[in-house]
C-alpha positions as CSV (number, residue, x, y, z in Angstrom):
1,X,-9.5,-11.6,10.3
2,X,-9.2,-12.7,7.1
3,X,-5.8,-14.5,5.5
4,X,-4.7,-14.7,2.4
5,X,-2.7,-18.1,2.6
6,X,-1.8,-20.5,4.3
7,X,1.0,-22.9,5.6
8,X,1.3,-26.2,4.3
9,X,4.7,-26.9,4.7
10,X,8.0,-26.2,6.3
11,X,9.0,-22.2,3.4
12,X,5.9,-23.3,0.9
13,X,2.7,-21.1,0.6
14,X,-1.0,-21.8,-0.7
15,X,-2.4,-18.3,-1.4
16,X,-5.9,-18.4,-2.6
17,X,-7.0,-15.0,-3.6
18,X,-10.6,-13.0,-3.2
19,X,-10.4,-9.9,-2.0
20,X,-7.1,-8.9,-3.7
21,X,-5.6,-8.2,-7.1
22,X,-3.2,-11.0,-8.4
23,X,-0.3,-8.7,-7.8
24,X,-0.8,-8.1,-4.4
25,X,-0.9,-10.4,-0.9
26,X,-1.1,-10.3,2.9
27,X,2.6,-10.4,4.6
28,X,1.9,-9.7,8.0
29,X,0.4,-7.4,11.2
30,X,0.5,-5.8,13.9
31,X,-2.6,-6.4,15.4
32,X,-3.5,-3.8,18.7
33,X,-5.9,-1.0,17.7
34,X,-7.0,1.0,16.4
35,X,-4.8,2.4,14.5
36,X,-5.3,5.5,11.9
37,X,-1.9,6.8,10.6
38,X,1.5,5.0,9.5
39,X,5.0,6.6,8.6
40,X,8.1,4.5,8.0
41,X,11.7,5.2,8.8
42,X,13.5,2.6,6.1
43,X,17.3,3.1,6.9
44,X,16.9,1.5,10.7
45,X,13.5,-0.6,9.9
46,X,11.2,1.4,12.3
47,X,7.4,2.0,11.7
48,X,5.6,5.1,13.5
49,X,2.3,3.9,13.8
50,X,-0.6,6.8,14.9
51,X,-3.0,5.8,17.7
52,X,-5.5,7.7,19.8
53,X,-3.4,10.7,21.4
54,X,0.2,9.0,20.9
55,X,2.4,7.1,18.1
56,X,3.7,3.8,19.0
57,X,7.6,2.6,17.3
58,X,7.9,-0.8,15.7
59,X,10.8,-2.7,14.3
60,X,10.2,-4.1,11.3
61,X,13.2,-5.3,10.1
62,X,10.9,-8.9,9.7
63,X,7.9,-7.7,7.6
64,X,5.6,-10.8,8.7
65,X,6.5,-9.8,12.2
66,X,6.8,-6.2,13.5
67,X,7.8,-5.8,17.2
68,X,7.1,-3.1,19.2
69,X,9.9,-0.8,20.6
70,X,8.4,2.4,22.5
71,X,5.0,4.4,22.5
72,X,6.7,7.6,24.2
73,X,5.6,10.4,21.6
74,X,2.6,11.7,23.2
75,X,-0.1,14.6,21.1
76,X,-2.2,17.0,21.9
77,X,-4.9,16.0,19.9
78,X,-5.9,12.5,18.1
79,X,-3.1,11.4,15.8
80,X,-4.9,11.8,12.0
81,X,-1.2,11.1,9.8
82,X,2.0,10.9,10.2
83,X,5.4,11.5,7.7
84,X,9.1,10.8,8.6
85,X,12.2,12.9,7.3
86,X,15.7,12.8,8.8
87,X,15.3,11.8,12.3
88,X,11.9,14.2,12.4
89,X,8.3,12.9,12.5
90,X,5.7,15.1,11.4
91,X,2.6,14.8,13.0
92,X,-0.7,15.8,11.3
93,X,-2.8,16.2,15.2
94,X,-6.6,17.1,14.2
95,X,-7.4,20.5,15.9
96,X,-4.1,20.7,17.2
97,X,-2.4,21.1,13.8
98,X,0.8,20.5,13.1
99,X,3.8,18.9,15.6
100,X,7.2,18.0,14.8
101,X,8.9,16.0,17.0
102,X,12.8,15.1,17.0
103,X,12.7,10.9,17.3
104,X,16.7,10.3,16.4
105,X,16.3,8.3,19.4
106,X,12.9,6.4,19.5
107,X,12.5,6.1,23.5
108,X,13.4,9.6,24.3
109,X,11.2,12.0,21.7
110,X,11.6,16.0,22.0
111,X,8.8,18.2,20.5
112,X,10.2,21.2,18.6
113,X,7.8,22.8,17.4
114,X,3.4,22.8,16.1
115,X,1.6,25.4,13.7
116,X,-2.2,25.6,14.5
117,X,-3.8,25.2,10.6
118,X,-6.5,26.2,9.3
119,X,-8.5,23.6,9.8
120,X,-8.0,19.9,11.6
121,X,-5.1,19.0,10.0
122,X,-5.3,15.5,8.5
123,X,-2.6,14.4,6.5
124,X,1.2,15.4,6.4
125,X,3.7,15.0,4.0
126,X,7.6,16.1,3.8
127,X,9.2,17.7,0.4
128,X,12.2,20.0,1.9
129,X,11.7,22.4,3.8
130,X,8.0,22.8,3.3
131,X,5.5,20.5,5.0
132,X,2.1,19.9,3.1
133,X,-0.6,19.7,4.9
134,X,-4.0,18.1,4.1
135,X,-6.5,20.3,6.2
136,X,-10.8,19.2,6.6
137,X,-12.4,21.6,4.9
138,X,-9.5,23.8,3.9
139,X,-7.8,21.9,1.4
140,X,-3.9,21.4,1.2
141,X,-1.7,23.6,2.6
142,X,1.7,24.5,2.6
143,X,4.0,25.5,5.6
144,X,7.7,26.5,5.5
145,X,9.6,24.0,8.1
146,X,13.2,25.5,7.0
147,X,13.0,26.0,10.8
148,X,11.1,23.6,12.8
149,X,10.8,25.6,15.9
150,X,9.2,28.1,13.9
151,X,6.8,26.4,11.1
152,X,4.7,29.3,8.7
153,X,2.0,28.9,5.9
154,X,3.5,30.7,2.8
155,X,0.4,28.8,0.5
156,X,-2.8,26.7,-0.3
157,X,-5.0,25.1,-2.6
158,X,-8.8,24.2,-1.9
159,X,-10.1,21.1,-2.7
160,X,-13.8,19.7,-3.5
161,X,-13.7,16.8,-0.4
162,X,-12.4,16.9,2.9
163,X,-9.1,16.5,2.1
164,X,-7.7,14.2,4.0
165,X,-4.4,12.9,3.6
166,X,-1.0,13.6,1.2
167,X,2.0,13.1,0.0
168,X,4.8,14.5,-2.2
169,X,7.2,13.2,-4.9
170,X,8.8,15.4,-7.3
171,X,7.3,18.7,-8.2
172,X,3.4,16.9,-7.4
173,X,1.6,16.4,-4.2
174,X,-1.1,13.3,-4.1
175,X,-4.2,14.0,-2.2
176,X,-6.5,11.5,-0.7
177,X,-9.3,13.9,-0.9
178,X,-12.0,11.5,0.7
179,X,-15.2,10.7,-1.4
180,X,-12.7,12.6,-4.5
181,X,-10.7,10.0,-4.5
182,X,-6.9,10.6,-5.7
183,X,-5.8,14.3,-6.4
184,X,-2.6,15.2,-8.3
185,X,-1.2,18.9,-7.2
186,X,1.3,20.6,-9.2
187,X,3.5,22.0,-6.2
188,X,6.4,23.2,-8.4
189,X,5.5,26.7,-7.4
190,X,4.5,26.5,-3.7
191,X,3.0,29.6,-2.7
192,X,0.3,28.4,-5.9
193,X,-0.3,24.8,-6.4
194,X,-2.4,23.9,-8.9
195,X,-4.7,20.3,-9.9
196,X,-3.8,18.8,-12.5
197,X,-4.9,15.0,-12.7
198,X,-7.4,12.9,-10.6
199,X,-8.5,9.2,-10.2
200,X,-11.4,8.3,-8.4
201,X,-11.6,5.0,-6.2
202,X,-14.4,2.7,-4.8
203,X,-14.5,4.1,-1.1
204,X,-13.2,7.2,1.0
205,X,-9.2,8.2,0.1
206,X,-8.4,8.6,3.6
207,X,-4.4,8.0,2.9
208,X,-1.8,7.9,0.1
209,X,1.6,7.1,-0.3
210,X,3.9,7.4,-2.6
211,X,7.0,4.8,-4.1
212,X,8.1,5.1,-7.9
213,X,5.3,5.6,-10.0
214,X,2.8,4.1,-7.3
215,X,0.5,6.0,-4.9
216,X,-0.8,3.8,-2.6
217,X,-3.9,4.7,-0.9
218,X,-6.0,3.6,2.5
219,X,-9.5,3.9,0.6
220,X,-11.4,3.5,4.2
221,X,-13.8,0.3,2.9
222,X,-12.5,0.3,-0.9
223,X,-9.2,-1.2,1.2
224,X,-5.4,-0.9,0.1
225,X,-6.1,0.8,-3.4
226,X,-2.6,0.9,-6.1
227,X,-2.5,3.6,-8.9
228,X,0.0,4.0,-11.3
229,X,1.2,7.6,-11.6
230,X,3.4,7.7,-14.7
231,X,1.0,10.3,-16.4
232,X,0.1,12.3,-13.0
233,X,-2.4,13.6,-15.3
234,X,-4.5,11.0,-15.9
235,X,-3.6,8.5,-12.8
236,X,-4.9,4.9,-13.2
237,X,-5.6,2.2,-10.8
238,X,-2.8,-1.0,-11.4
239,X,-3.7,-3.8,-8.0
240,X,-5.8,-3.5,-4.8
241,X,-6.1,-5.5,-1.5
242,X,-9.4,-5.4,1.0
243,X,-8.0,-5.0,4.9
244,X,-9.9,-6.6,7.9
245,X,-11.1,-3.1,8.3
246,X,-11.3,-0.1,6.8
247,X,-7.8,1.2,5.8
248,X,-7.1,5.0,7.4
249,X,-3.2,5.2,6.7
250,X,-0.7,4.0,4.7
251,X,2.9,4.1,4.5
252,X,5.2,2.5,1.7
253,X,8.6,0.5,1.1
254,X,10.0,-0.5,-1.9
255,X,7.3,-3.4,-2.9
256,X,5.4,-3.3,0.6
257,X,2.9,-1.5,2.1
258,X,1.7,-0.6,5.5
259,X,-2.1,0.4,6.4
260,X,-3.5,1.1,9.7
261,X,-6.9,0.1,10.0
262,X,-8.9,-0.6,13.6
263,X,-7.0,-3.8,13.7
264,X,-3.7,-2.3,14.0
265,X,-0.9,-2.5,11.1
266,X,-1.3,-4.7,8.2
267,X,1.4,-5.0,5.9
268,X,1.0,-6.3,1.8
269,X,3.5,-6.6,-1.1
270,X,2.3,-5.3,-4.1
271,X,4.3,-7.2,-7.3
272,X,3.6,-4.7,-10.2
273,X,1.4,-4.4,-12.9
274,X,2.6,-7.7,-14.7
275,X,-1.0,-10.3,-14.1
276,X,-4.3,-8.3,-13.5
277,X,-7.8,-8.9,-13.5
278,X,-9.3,-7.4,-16.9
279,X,-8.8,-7.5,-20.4
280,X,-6.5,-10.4,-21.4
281,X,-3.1,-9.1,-23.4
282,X,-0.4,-11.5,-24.8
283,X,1.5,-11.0,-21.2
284,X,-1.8,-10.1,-19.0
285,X,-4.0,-13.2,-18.5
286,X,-7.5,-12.6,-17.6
287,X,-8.2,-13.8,-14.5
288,X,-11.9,-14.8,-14.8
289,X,-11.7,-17.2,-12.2
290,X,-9.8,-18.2,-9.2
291,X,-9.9,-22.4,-8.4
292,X,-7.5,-22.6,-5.4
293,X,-6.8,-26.3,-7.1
294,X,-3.0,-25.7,-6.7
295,X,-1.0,-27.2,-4.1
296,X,3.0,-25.9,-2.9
297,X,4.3,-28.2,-0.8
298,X,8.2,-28.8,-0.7
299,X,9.2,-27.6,-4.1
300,X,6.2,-29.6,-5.4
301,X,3.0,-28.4,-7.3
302,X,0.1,-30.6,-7.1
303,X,-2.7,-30.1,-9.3
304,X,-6.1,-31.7,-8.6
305,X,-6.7,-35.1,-10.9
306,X,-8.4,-35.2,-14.0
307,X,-6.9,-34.3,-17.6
308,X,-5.1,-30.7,-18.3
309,X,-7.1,-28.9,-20.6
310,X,-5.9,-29.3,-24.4
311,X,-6.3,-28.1,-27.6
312,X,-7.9,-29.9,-30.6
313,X,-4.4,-30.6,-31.4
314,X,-3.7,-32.8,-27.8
315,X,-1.4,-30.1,-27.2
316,X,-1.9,-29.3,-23.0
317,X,-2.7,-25.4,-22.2
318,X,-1.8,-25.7,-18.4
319,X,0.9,-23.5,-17.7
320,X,3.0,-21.9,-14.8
321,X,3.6,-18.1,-15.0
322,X,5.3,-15.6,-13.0
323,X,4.3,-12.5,-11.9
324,X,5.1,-10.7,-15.3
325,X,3.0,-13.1,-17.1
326,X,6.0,-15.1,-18.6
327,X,5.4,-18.5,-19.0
328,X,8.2,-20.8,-16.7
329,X,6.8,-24.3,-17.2
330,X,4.3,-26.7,-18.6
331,X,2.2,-28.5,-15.9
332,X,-0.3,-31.3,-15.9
333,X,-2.3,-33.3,-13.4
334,X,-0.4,-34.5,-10.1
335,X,3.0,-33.5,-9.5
336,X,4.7,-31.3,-10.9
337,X,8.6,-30.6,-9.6
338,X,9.4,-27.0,-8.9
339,X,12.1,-27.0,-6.9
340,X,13.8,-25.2,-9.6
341,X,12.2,-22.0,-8.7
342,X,12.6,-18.5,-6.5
343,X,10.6,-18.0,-4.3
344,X,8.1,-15.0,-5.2
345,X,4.2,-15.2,-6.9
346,X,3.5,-17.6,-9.8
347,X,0.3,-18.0,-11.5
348,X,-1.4,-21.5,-12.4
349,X,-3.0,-20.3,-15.8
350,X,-5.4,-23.6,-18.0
351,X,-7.2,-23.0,-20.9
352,X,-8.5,-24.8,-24.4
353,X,-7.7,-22.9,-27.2
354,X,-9.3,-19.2,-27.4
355,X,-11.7,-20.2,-24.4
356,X,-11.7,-18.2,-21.4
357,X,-8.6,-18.5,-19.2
358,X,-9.0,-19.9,-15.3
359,X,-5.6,-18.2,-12.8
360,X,-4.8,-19.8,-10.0
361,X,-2.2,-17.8,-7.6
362,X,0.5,-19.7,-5.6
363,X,3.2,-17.9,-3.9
364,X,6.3,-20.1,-2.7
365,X,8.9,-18.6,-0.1
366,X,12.3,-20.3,0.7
């Protein structure tokens, strides 16, 4: 399995970047498979994660470190997604449909209730009392859960894929429609949701998840795939991450993300849109290329010998930025002391005058 860094020292990290945005790294796994759905429980640090015909229960309080705490909730059918509200999980079960389950205490789950859809149901998501439900086939549909013993479709929309997973924030619903990439669903009026916006990405959406104004989605080869949603009409990718395999859930945290792949659960921080591969602004850097010439170790950067780059002025154009493209200090060959600094993602940028820029990503942790 591939890593992103690694350990050179005692709370210092060497990240060297490939398969990832520069706003987004590897944090840490769970790594028993295979694994195709995620839903997270924030206030007590518990991850649900989906697996064959059950859901296993992680603690997570330690990111780089999940532990497992119980694999009692047992399904009918394979487990396809899986969405978390007040001490309910809401399971999306394949030709079984729809189960919610009362887990307010992890080791001793009570089913309440199930709908059979229309259609294998694939993806779940949680807005009130209606549950959306991402159907094969069918598109998304919607079921009143005012009473979980007794859930009931009151509406639907049909999508072009095989819709496959959603989620809800607001008045919208996010689709991972599978080869359609990203869907945006006005659900304002439920009994008649509408499209309204779409972004497509590189492989199959099987997942999304939704934090702020990111979706986050398991894009099945394309990988962890982040798309900023401020204009839910015309979504736009903003950082991405490949996984060991290809990514069939995803769950989000503030600034983390968990995707279940065949490997189990991998977790990634994403840091915002602040340093990304493209077109260079005066606070975006191109990142044309990525030299892993930069060193962390005990609150000292190392660069490799030789002279910085410099204008025609001698002036030195190697620079240290952090994550929002701010520039924090002026470096040069050897040592540099950085003691000074938090402990997050900074950027090693060198350049000579208008040529093009070289990024190198180091992350320090304390």
């Amino acid at each position: 399995m591939k890593k992103l860094y690694l350990l050179l020292a005692v709370g210092c990290w060497l990240s060297a970047a490939s398969a990832d945005s520069l706003n987004c790294r590897f944090v840490g796994n769970w790594p028993f498979g295979p694994s195709n759905a995620v839903a997270l429980d924030p206030a007590r640090n518990l991850a649900f994660i989906g697996s064959g015909h059950g859901v296993f229960v992680l603690d997570v309080s330690d990111p780089s470190h999940p532990v497992e705490l119980s694999e009692a909730v047992r399904t009918r059918d394979g487990v396809q997604s899986l969405c978390y509200q007040d001490s309910r999980l809401y399971v999306a079960a394949k030709a079984d449909g729809l189960e919610i389950w009362d887990v307010s205490v992890p080791a001793n789950p009570v089913l309440l209730g199930w709908l059979d859809t229309s259609g294998e149901a694939n993806g779940i998501a949680i807005a009130g009392n209606y549950a959306y439900v991402a159907c094969a086939g069918n598109g998304l549909r919607v079921v009143d859960v005012a009473d979980p013993q007794s859930p009931h479709e009151v509406g639907y929309c049909y999508m072009t894929g095989e819709t496959r997973g959603v989620a809800v924030a607001g008045h919208y619903a996010y689709v991972a429609d599978d080869g359609g990439g990203l869907r945006v669903v006005d659900v304002a009026d439920p009994q008649n949701p509408q499209v309204v916006g779409h972004c497509d990405t590189p492989g199959d959406a099987n997942g999304v998840a939704i934090v702020g104004n990111y979706a986050y989605v398991a894009d099945d080869d394309g990988g962890l795939r982040v798309i900023n949603t401020t204009n839910p009409q015309n979504p736009q990718e903003a950082g991405y991450h490949g996984t060991p395999a290809a990514a069939l859930g995803v769950a989000a945290a503030g600034d983390y993300a968990y995707v279940a792949d065949y490997y189990g659960l991998q977790v990634y921080q994403f840091y915002g849109a602040g340093i990304e591969q493209g077109r260079a602004t005066p606070r975006q850097p191109t990142a044309y290329s990525l030299q892993p010439t930069a060193t962390i170790v005990r609150g000292v950067l190392e660069l490799a010998g030789g002279k910085p780059g410099q204008s025609t002025t001698g002036q030195s154009l190697v620079f240290l930025l952090d994550a929002t493209g701010r520039r924090v200090a002026e470096l040069h060959p050897g040592r540099n002391d950085v003691s000074r600094l938090e402990a997050g993602v900074y950027f090693v940028q060198s350049a000579i005058d208008h040529r093009q820029p070289k990024v190198t990503k180091v992350v320090v942790t304390r």
